[in-house]
C-alpha positions in Angstrom: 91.3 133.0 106.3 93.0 132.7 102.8 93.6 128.3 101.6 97.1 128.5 102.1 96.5 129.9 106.0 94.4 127.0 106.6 96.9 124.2 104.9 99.7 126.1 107.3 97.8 125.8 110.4 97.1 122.1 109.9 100.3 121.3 108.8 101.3 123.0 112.0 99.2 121.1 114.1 100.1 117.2 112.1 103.7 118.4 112.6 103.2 119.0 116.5 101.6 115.4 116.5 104.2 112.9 114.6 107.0 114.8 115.9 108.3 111.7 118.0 106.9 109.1 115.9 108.8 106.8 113.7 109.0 107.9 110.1 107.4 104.5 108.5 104.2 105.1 111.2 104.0 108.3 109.9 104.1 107.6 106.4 101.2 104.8 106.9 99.1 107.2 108.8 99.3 109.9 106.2 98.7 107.7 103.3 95.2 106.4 105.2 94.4 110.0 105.7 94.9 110.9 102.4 92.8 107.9 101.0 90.0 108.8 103.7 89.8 112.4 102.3 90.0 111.6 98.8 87.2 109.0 99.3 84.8 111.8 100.7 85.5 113.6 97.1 82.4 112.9 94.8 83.7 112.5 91.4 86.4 109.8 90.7 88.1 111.7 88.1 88.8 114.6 90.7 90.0 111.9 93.1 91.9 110.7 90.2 93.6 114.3 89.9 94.4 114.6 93.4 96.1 111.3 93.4 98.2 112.7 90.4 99.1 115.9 92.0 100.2 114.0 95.1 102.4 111.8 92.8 104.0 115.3 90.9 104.5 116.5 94.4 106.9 113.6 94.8 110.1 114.9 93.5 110.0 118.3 95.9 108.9 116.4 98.2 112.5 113.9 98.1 114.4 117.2 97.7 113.2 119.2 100.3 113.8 116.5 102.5 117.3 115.9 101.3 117.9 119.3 102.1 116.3 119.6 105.1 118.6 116.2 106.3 121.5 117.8 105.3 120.5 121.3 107.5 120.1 119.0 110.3 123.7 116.5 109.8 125.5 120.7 109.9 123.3 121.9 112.9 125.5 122.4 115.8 123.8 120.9 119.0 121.1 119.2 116.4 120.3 115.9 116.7 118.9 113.8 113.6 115.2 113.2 113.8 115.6 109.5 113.5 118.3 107.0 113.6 118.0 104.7 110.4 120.2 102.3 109.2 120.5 101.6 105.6 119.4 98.8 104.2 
């Protein structure tokens, strides 16, 4: 099974779990996950690059789900994941 088959099929199954779940619980819990694998990583310096490619990822990241949001405001029948007031 190739890396990228492996990151699907979790992604898959996180997705299946914090489907319902408020955004801001979601966020903390993936955050402590990431901390808790990057802790079992060995060398600080790698945990230091994985840190900075999590930070990189950051702008797709805010895109993607600008686009996605806007996919789901157009979506006949759709309804918005969440309901968030702005601050």
């Amino acid at each position: 099974m190739s890396q990228m088959t492996k990151a699907n099929e979790l992604a898959d199954r996180i997705m299946e779990i914090i489907h319902s779940v408020e955004p801001a619980e979601v966020f903390e819990a993936l955050a402590d996950c990431y901390a808790f694998k990057m802790s079992q990583v060995e060398c600080p310096d790698c945990r230091k690059q994985a840190a900075r490619v999590l930070i990189e990822a950051v702008p797709h990241m805010l895109a993607h789900a600008n686009e996605l949001a806007a996919e789901y405001a157009t979506a006949v029948g759709t309804e918005t994941p969440s309901v968030h007031m702005c601050h």
